[in-house]
Kinemage of the C-alpha trace (Angstrom):
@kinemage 1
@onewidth
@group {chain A} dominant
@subgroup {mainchain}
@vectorlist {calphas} color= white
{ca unk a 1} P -18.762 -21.849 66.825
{ca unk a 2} L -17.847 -19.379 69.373
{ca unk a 3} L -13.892 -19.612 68.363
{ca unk a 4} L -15.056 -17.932 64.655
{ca unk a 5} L -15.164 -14.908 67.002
{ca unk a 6} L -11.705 -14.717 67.457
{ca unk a 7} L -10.759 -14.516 62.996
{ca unk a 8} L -11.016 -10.981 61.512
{ca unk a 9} L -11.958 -9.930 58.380
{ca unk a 10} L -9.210 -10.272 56.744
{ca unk a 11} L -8.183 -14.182 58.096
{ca unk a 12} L -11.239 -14.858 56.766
{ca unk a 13} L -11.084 -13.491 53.131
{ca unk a 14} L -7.066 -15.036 53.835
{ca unk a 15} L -8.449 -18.611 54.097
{ca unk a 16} L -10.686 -18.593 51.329
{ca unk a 17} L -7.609 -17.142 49.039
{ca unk a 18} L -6.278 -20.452 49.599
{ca unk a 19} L -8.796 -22.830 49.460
{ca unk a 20} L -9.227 -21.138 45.810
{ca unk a 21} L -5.412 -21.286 44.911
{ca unk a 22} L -4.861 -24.985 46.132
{ca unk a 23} L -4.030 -27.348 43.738
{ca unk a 24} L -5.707 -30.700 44.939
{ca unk a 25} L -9.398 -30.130 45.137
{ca unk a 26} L -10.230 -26.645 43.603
{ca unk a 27} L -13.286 -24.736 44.829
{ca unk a 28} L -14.220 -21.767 43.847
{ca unk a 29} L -15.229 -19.221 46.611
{ca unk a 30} L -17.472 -16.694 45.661
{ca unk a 31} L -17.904 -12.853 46.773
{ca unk a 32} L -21.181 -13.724 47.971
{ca unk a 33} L -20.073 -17.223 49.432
{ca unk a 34} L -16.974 -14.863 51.668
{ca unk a 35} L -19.766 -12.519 52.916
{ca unk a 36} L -21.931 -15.787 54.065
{ca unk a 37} L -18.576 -17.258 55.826
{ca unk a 38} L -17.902 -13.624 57.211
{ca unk a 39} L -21.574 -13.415 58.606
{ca unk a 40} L -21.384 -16.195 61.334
{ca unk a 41} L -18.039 -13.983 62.691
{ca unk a 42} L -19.770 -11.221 62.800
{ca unk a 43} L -22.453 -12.895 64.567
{ca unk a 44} L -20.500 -14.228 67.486
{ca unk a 45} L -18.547 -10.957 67.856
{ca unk a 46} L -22.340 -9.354 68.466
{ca unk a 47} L -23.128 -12.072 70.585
{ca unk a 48} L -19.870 -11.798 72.737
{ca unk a 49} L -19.557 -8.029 73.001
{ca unk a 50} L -23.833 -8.271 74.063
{ca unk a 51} L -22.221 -11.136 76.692
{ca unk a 52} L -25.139 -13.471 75.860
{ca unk a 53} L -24.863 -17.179 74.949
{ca unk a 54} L -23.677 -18.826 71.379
{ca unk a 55} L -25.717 -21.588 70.251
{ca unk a 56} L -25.245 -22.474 66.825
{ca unk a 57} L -28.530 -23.587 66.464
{ca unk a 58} L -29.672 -20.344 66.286
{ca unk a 59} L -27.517 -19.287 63.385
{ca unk a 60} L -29.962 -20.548 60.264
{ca unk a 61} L -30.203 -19.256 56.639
{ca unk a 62} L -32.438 -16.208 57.811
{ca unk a 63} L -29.615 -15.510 60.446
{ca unk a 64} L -27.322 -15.175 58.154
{ca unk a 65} L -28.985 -13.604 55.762
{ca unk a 66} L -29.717 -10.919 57.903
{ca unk a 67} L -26.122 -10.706 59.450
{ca unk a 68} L -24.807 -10.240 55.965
{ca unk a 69} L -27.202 -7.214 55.569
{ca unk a 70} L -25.950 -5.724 58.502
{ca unk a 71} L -22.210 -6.143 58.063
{ca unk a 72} L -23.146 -4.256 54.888
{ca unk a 73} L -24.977 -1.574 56.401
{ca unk a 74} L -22.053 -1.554 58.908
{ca unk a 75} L -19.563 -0.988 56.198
{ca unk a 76} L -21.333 1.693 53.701
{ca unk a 77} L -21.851 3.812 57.684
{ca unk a 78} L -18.049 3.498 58.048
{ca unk a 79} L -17.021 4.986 54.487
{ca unk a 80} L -19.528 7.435 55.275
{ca unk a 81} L -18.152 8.618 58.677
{ca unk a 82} L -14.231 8.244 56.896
{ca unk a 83} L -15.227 10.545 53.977
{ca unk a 84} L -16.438 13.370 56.016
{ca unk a 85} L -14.354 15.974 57.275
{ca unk a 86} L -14.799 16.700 60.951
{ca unk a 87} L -14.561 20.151 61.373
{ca unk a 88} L -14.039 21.130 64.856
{ca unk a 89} L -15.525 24.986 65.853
{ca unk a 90} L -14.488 26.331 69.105
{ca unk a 91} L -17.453 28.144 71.270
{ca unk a 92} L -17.833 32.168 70.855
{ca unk a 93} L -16.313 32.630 74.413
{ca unk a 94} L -13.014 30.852 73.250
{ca unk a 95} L -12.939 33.077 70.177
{ca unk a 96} L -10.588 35.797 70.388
{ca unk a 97} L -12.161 39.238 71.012
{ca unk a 98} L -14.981 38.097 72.616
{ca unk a 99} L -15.832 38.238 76.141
C-alpha cells in the first residue's frame, strides 16, 4: 500500500488508459472509478508527508470517499490560486518621491 505513494497523477490516469485499450479482457474504467484509484495515492502521500504509519486497514469506503472529496477541494483551490493575478505593490517608502 505504501508504494501507491510513489505513482503521480498522471501514472495513474496512464494505467487505467491501458487497462481500457487492451484487447484481451476489456474493462471499462470510469471517471469516477480513476478518482477512487487516485484517492488511496493521495492518501499515502498525506500519510507520508504527516510521517505517521500506513495501514491499509484503515483505508475503507468512507476513507476514500472522503479522500476523493478532498483531492477535489484540493484541485478547484489550485485553479483558483492559478487564475488570479498576483499583483505585487511595493511599500510607500520604496515609492519614488516619498521619504
Amino acid at each position: 500500500m505504501a508504494l501507491i505513494g510513489l505513482l503521480t497523477r498522471v501514472q495513474i490516469s496512464k494505467m487505467c488508459k491501458r487497462i481500457e485499450s487492451r484487447a484481451v479482457n476489456l474493462l471499462v474504467i470510469s471517471i469516477v472509478r480513476e478518482q477512487f484509484l487516485l484517492s488511496p495515492c493521495h492518501w499515502v502521500v498525506h500519510k507520508q508527508y504527516l510521517q505517521e504509519p500506513i495501514n491499509p486497514s484503515d483505508f475503507t469506503l468512507i476513507m476514500t470517499l472522503n479522500q476523493t472529496q478532498l483531492m477535489r477541494e484540493q484541485a478547484k483551490d489550485e485553479a483558483r490560486i492559478d487564475n488570479k493575478e498576483i499583483v505585487a505593490k511595493a511599500p510607500d517608502k520604496f515609492k519614488l518621491g516619498s521619504s
